[in-house]
TIDO-123188 format. One line per 8 residues: number of its first residue (from 0); their letters; for each residue x, y, z of C-alpha. Coordinates in nm, 4 decimals, padded with zeros to 6 digits, always signed. Each point is the difference from the previous one (the first is absolute). Layout:
N
NUM = a = X,Y,Z ~ ...
//
This chain:
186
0 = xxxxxxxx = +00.0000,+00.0000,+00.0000 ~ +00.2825,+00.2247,+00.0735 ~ +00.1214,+00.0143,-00.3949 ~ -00.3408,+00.1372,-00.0847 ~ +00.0343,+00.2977,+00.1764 ~ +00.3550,+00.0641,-00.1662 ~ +00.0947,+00.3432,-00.0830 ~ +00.0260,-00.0700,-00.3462
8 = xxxxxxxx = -00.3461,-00.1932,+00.0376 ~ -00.1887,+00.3114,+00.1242 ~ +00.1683,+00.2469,-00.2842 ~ -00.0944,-00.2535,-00.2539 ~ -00.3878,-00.0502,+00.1622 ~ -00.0016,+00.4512,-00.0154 ~ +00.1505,-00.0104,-00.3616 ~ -00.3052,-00.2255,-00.0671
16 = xxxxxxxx = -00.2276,+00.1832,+00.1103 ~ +00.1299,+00.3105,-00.1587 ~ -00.0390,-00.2004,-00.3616 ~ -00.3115,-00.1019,+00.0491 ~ -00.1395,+00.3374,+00.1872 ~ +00.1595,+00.2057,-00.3411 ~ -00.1540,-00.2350,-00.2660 ~ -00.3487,+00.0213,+00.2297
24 = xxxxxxxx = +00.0705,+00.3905,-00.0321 ~ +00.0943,+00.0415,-00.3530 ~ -00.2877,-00.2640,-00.1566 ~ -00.2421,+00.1618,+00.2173 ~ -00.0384,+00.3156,-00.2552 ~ -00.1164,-00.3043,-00.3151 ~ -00.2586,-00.1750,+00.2599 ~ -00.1392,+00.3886,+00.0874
32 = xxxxxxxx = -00.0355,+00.1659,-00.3449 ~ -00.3426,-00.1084,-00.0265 ~ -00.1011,+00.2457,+00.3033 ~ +00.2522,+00.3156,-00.0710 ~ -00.0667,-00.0564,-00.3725 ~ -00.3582,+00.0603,-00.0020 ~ +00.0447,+00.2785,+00.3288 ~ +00.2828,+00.1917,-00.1931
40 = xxxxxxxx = -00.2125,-00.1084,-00.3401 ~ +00.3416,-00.0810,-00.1709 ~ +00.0638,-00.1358,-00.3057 ~ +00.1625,-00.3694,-00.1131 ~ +00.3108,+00.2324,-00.0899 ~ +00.0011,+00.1889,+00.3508 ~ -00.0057,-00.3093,+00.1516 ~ +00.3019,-00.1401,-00.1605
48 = xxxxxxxx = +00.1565,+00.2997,+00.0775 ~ -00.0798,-00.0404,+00.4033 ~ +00.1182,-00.3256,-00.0775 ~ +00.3300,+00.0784,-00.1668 ~ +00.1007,+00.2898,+00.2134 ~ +00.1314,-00.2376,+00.2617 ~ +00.2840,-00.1559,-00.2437 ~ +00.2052,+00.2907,-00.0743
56 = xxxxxxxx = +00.0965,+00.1328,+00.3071 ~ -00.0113,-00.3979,+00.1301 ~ +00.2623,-00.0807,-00.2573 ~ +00.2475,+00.2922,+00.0212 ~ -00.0074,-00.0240,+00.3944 ~ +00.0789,-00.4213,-00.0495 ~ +00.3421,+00.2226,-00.0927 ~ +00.0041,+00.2913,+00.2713
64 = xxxxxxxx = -00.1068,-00.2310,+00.2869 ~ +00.2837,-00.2651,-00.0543 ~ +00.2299,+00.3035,+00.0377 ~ -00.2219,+00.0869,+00.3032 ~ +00.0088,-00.3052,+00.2047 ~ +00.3813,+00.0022,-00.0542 ~ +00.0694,+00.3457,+00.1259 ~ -00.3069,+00.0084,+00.2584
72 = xxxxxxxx = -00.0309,-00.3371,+00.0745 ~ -00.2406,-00.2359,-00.0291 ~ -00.2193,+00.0692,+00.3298 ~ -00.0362,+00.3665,-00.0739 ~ -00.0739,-00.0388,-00.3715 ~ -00.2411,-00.2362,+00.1056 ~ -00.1701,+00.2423,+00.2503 ~ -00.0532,+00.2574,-00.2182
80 = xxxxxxxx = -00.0582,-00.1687,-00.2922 ~ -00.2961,-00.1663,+00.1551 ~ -00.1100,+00.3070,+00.1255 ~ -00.0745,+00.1889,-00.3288 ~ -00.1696,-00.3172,-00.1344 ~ -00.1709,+00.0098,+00.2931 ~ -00.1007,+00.3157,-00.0521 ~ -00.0616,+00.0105,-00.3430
88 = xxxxxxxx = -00.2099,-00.3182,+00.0401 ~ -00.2429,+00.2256,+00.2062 ~ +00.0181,+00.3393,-00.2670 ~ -00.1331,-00.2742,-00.2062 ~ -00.2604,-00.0309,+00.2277 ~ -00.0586,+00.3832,+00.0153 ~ +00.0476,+00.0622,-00.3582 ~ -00.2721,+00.2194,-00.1660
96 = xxxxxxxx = +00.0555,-00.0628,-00.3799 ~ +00.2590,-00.0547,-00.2498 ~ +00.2611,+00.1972,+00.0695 ~ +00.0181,-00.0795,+00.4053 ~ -00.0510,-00.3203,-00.1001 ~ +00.3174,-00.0001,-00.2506 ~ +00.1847,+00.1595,+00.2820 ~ -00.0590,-00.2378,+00.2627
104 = xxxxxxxx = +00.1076,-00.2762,-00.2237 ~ +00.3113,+00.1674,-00.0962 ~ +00.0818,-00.0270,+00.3537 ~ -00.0671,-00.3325,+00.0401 ~ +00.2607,-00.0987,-00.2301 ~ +00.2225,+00.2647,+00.1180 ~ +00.0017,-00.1964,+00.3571 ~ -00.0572,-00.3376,-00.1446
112 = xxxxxxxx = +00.3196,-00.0025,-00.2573 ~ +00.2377,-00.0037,+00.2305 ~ -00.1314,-00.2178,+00.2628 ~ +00.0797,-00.3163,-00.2091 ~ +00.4388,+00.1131,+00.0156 ~ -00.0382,+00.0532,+00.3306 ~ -00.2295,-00.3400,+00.0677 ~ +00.3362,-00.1504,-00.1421
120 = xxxxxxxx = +00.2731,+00.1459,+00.1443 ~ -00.1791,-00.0524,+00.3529 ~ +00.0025,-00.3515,-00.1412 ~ +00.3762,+00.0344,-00.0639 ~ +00.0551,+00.0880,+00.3330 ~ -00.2048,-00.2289,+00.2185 ~ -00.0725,-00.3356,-00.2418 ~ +00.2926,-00.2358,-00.0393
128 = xxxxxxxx = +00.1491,-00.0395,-00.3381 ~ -00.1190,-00.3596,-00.0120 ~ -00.3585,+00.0710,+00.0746 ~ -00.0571,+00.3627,-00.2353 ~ -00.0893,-00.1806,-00.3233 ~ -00.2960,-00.1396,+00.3056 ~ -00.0428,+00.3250,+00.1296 ~ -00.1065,+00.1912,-00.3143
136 = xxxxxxxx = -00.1761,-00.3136,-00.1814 ~ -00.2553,+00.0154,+00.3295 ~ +00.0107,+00.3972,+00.0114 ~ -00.0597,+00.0312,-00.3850 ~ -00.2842,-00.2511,+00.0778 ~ -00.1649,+00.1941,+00.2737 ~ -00.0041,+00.2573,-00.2604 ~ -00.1828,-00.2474,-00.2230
144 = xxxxxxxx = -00.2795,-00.0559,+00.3117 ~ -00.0011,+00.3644,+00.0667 ~ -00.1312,+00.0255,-00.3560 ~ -00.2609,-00.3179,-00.0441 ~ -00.1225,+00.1210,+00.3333 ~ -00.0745,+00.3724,-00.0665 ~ -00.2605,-00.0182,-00.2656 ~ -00.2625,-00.1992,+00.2815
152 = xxxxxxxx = +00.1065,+00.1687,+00.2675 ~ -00.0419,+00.3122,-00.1413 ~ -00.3373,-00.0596,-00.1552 ~ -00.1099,-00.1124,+00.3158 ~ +00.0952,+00.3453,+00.1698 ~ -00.1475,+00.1873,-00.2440 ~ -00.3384,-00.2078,-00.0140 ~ -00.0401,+00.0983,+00.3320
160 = xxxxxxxx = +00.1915,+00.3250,+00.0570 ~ +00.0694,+00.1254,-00.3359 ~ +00.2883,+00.0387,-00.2287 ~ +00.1644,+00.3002,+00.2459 ~ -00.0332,-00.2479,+00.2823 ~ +00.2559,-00.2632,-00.1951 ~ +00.2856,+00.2809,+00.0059 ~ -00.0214,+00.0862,+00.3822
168 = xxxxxxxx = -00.0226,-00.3833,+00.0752 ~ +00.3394,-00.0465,-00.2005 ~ +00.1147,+00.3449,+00.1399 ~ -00.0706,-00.1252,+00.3705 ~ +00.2203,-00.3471,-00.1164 ~ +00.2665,+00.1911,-00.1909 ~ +00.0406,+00.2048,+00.3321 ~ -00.0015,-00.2562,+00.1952
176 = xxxxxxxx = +00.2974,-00.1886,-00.1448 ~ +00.1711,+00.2880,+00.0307 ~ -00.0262,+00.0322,+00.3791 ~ +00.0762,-00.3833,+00.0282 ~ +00.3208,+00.0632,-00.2460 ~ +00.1225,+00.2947,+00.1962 ~ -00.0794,-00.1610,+00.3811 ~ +00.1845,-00.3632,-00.1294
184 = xx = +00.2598,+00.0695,-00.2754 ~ +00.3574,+00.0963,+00.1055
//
């Protein structure tokens, strides 16, 4: 029992959830587009621009937030990275129409890019070199859960709380991770 609750154990059970917590957040805006689509009354084109705005800054900051984690650190990249998806996870939320809705997304891939360098040099740092090709086969799968689970769990939500109500529930998740990262992760 006393392997379980390894150090490299817990960092790998956090980088998990983190995965599966950013997929939830960033499939969340496909499951919801029937509510803000119809509110916002957007067209098939706005809505594949809500839906591309995430990839740009995501990609470039895959790029930045490697540099990040190695100047910063993992821990603190971490931190703050999960607090603008956080946040932008609950603009989403707030948004009133195209353009906050293009914003917020933005964001999202702004603090979402670089979490996946620093997921991997905390990796670096706390998995052994004969268990990493482990480590990110079962974090890249959480990913995969994160995303196969979002579309019922957010139609749930919104069934009964509306398609706002999906954002603050990842939001209150995203922000949550973030607390348990920064309390646990050295």
């Amino acid at each position: 029992m006393n392997k379980l609750f390894r150090a490299s154990n817990i960092v790998l059970l956090l980088l998990c959830a983190m995965y599966f917590i950013t997929y939830l957040d960033r499939v969340n805006v496909s499951t919801a587009a029937a509510g803000f689509s119809k509110e916002f009354e957007l067209s098939k084109t706005q809505i594949g621009l809500v839906f591309s705005a995430f990839a740009y800054p995501y990609l470039v900051f895959q790029i930045i937030g490697g540099w990040v984690s190695d100047r910063f650190g993992s821990r603190r990249t971490l931190i703050v990275c999960g607090l603008i998806w956080a946040a932008a996870t609950v603009l989403t939320g707030l948004a009133g129409g195209l353009a906050s809705m293009l914003a917020a997304r933005v964001l999202l891939g702004l603090g979402e890019g670089a979490t996946f360098p620093a997921a991997t040099s905390a990796m670096s740092r706390w998995i052994s070199a004969e268990r990493r090709g482990f480590a990110q086969g079962i974090t890249h799968a959480a990913s995969r859960v994160g995303n196969a689970a979002a579309p019922a769990a957010i139609v749930a939500i919104m069934a009964a709380y509306g398609w706002r109500q999906s954002f603050y529930f990842c939001a209150a998740i995203s922000f949550a991770w973030v607390g348990l990262w920064a309390l646990t992760f050295t």
